[in-house]
C-alpha positions in Angstrom: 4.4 28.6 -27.1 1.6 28.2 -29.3 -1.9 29.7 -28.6 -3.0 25.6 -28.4 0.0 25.5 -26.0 -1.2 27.8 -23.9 -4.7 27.2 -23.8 -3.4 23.4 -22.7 -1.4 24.9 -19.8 -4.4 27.1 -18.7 -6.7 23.9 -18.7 -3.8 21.7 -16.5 -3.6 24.6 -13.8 -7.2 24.8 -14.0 -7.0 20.7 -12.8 -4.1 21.4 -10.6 -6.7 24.1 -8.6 -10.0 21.8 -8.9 -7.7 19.2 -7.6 -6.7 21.1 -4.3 -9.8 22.7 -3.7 -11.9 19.5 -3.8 -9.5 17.4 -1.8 -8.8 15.0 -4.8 -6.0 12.9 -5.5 -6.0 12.4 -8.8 -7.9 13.8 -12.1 -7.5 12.4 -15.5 -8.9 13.9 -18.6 -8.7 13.1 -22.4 -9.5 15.8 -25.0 -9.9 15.1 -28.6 -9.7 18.1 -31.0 -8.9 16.0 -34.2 -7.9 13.1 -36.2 -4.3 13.5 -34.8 -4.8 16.0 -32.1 -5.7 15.1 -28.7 -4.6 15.7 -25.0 -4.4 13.0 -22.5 -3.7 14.9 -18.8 -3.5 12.8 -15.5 -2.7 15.3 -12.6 -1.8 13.8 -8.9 -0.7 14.4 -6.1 1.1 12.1 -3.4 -1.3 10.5 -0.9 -0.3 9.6 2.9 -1.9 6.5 3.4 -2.3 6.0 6.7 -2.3 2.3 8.1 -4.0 1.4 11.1 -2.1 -0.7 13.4 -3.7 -3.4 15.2 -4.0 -4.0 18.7 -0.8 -5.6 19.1 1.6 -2.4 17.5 -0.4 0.6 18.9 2.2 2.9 20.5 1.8 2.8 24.7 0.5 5.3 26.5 2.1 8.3 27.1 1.6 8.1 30.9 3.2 4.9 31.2 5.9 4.7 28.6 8.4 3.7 31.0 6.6 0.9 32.7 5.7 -0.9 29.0 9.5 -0.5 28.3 10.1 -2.5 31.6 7.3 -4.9 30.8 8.6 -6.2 27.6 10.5 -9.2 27.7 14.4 -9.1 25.5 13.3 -10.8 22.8 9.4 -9.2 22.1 8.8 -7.8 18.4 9.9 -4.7 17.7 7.0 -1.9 18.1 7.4 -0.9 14.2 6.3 -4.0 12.3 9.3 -2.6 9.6 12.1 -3.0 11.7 11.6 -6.8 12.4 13.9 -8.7 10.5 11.0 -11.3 9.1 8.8 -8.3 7.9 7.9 -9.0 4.3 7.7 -5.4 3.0 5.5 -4.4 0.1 6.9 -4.6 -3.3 5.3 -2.3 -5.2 2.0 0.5 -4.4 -1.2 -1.2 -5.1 -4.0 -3.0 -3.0 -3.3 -6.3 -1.4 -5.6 -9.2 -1.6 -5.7 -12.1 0.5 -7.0 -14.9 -1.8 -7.1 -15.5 -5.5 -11.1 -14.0 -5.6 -13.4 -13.1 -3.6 -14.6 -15.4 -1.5 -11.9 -17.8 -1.8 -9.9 -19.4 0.6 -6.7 -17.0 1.5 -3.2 -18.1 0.2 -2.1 -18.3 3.6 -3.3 -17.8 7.7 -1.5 -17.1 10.8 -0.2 -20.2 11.7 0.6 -21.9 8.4 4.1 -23.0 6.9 5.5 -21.5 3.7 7.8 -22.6 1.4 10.0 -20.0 0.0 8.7 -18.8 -3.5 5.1 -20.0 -2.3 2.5 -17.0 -3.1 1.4 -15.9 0.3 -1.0 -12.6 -1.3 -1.6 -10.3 -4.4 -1.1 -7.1 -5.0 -2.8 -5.4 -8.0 -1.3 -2.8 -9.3 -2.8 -1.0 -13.0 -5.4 -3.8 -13.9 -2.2 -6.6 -12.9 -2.3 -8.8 -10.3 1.0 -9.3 -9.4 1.6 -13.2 -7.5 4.2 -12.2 -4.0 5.7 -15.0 -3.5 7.1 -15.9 0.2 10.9 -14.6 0.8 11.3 -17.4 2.9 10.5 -20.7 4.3 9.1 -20.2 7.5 5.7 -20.0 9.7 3.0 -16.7 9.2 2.9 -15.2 12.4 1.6 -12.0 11.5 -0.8 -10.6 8.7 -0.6 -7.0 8.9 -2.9 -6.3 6.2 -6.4 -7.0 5.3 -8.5 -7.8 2.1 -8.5 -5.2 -0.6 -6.7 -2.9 1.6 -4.3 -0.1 -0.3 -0.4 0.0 -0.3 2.6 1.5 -0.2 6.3 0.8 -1.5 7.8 -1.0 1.6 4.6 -1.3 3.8 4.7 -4.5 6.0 2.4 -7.5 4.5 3.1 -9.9 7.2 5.7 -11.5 9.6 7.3 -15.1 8.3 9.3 -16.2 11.0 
Protein backbone atom coordinates (compact mmCIF):
# COMPACT_ATOMS: atom_id res chain seq x y z
CA UNK A 1 0.00 0.00 0.00
CA UNK A 2 0.91 3.35 -0.63
CA UNK A 3 1.40 6.04 2.14
CA UNK A 4 -2.07 7.80 0.42
CA UNK A 5 -3.39 4.15 0.84
CA UNK A 6 -2.89 4.02 4.08
CA UNK A 7 -3.68 7.34 5.28
CA UNK A 8 -7.20 6.53 3.35
CA UNK A 9 -7.63 3.32 5.43
CA UNK A 10 -6.82 5.19 8.73
CA UNK A 11 -9.46 7.96 7.84
CA UNK A 12 -12.37 5.02 6.93
CA UNK A 13 -11.65 3.20 10.43
CA UNK A 14 -11.58 6.53 11.91
CA UNK A 15 -15.61 6.77 10.28
CA UNK A 16 -16.22 3.24 11.09
CA UNK A 17 -15.41 4.32 15.11
CA UNK A 18 -17.21 7.86 14.95
CA UNK A 19 -20.00 5.83 13.46
CA UNK A 20 -20.38 3.38 16.42
CA UNK A 21 -19.69 5.66 19.13
CA UNK A 22 -22.26 8.25 18.07
CA UNK A 23 -25.02 5.76 17.21
CA UNK A 24 -25.10 6.68 13.49
CA UNK A 25 -26.13 4.81 10.64
CA UNK A 26 -24.58 6.09 7.97
CA UNK A 27 -21.52 8.79 7.26
CA UNK A 28 -20.55 9.87 3.84
CA UNK A 29 -17.57 12.00 3.12
CA UNK A 30 -15.93 13.31 -0.18
CA UNK A 31 -12.24 14.47 -0.06
CA UNK A 32 -10.71 16.23 -2.93
CA UNK A 33 -6.81 16.31 -3.02
CA UNK A 34 -6.48 17.23 -6.82
CA UNK A 35 -7.54 17.54 -10.25
CA UNK A 36 -7.83 13.75 -10.52
CA UNK A 37 -7.51 12.70 -6.97
CA UNK A 38 -10.40 12.50 -4.70
CA UNK A 39 -12.07 10.04 -2.18
CA UNK A 40 -15.64 9.47 -2.03
CA UNK A 41 -16.41 7.17 1.38
CA UNK A 42 -20.02 6.22 2.40
CA UNK A 43 -19.72 3.86 5.62
CA UNK A 44 -23.11 2.04 7.02
CA UNK A 45 -24.26 -0.04 8.88
CA UNK A 46 -27.55 -2.19 8.75
CA UNK A 47 -30.58 -0.64 10.54
CA UNK A 48 -33.44 -2.74 12.32
CA UNK A 49 -36.35 -0.86 11.62
CA UNK A 50 -38.78 -1.54 13.74
CA UNK A 51 -42.55 -1.31 12.69
CA UNK A 52 -45.20 -0.59 15.01
CA UNK A 53 -48.09 -2.77 14.64
CA UNK A 54 -51.48 -1.40 15.03
CA UNK A 55 -54.06 -2.21 17.31
CA UNK A 56 -55.40 -4.93 15.36
CA UNK A 57 -51.70 -7.25 15.03
CA UNK A 58 -50.28 -6.56 18.58
CA UNK A 59 -49.33 -10.01 19.98
CA UNK A 60 -51.96 -11.11 23.06
CA UNK A 61 -51.11 -11.09 26.27
CA UNK A 62 -49.02 -13.40 27.81
CA UNK A 63 -51.53 -14.19 30.54
CA UNK A 64 -54.13 -15.14 28.29
CA UNK A 65 -52.59 -16.63 25.25
CA UNK A 66 -54.62 -19.58 25.35
CA UNK A 67 -58.02 -17.91 25.63
CA UNK A 68 -57.22 -15.44 22.39
CA UNK A 69 -56.32 -18.68 20.57
CA UNK A 70 -59.90 -20.06 21.52
CA UNK A 71 -61.43 -16.73 20.78
CA UNK A 72 -60.49 -16.48 17.18
CA UNK A 73 -62.75 -17.62 14.81
CA UNK A 74 -61.17 -20.37 11.63
CA UNK A 75 -60.87 -18.04 9.23
CA UNK A 76 -59.43 -14.61 11.23
CA UNK A 77 -56.13 -13.00 9.64
CA UNK A 78 -53.15 -14.40 10.46
CA UNK A 79 -51.32 -12.49 13.55
CA UNK A 80 -48.23 -11.63 11.17
CA UNK A 81 -49.63 -9.33 8.53
CA UNK A 82 -46.66 -11.35 6.16
CA UNK A 83 -48.10 -14.62 6.28
CA UNK A 84 -51.49 -13.59 4.83
CA UNK A 85 -51.77 -14.63 1.46
CA UNK A 86 -53.11 -10.96 0.13
CA UNK A 87 -50.14 -9.08 1.90
CA UNK A 88 -48.63 -6.81 -0.69
CA UNK A 89 -44.95 -6.97 0.58
CA UNK A 90 -42.54 -4.07 -0.07
CA UNK A 91 -40.56 -4.12 -3.18
CA UNK A 92 -37.74 -2.41 -2.49
CA UNK A 93 -36.19 -0.32 1.02
CA UNK A 94 -37.30 3.16 0.86
CA UNK A 95 -40.11 5.40 2.47
CA UNK A 96 -43.69 4.84 1.45
CA UNK A 97 -46.00 7.58 0.61
CA UNK A 98 -49.61 7.55 0.46
CA UNK A 99 -50.51 10.09 -2.22
CA UNK A 100 -48.71 11.69 -5.16
CA UNK A 101 -47.77 15.05 -2.79
CA UNK A 102 -48.37 16.26 0.10
CA UNK A 103 -51.51 17.07 0.78
CA UNK A 104 -53.13 15.17 -1.95
CA UNK A 105 -55.66 12.83 -1.95
CA UNK A 106 -54.17 9.04 -1.29
CA UNK A 107 -54.00 6.57 -4.24
CA UNK A 108 -56.16 4.40 -2.33
CA UNK A 109 -58.37 3.94 1.32
CA UNK A 110 -59.55 1.04 3.10
CA UNK A 111 -62.42 0.16 1.47
CA UNK A 112 -61.76 0.94 -2.10
CA UNK A 113 -61.48 -1.50 -5.32
CA UNK A 114 -58.36 -1.88 -7.27
CA UNK A 115 -57.66 -2.95 -10.52
CA UNK A 116 -54.63 -4.95 -10.86
CA UNK A 117 -51.56 -2.77 -12.17
CA UNK A 118 -53.46 0.30 -10.51
CA UNK A 119 -50.77 2.39 -8.31
CA UNK A 120 -52.07 1.87 -4.77
CA UNK A 121 -48.60 3.95 -3.01
CA UNK A 122 -44.93 5.19 -3.72
CA UNK A 123 -41.98 4.30 -2.49
CA UNK A 124 -38.91 6.56 -2.98
CA UNK A 125 -35.97 5.20 -3.00
CA UNK A 126 -32.41 7.46 -3.95
CA UNK A 127 -34.25 10.75 -5.13
CA UNK A 128 -36.92 8.04 -7.35
CA UNK A 129 -40.17 7.64 -6.74
CA UNK A 130 -40.97 4.42 -7.80
CA UNK A 131 -45.20 3.96 -8.86
CA UNK A 132 -46.32 0.14 -6.92
CA UNK A 133 -48.76 -0.80 -8.68
CA UNK A 134 -51.67 -3.20 -7.24
CA UNK A 135 -50.74 -7.14 -7.63
CA UNK A 136 -54.22 -7.76 -7.84
CA UNK A 137 -57.73 -6.81 -8.50
CA UNK A 138 -59.37 -6.82 -5.31
CA UNK A 139 -60.75 -4.56 -2.21
CA UNK A 140 -57.96 -2.58 0.42
CA UNK A 141 -58.76 -3.97 3.58
CA UNK A 142 -55.75 -3.08 5.34
CA UNK A 143 -53.08 -0.18 5.09
CA UNK A 144 -50.33 -1.19 7.27
CA UNK A 145 -48.25 1.72 6.67
CA UNK A 146 -48.52 5.37 7.03
CA UNK A 147 -47.32 8.58 5.14
CA UNK A 148 -43.61 9.05 4.81
CA UNK A 149 -43.00 6.11 6.92
CA UNK A 150 -39.54 4.10 6.20
CA UNK A 151 -39.22 0.54 4.65
CA UNK A 152 -37.85 -2.54 4.29
CA UNK A 153 -37.45 -5.32 1.52
CA UNK A 154 -40.61 -7.41 2.07
CA UNK A 155 -42.41 -5.28 4.69
CA UNK A 156 -46.27 -5.50 4.43
CA UNK A 157 -47.88 -2.22 2.62
CA UNK A 158 -51.37 -3.37 2.83
CA UNK A 159 -53.96 -6.24 2.59
CA UNK A 160 -55.87 -6.49 -1.12
CA UNK A 161 -58.26 -9.07 -0.58
Amino acid sequence: MTKQNDADVAFIQALAELLNSNDLTEVEVKREYGENDRLNVRVSKAQEIVHAAPAAYAAPVAAAPVAAAQAAPADAAPADPRQDPNCVPSPMVGTAYLSAEPGAAAFVKIGDSVEEGQTVLIIEAMKTMNHIPSPKSGTIKRILVDDGTPVEFGAPLMIIE
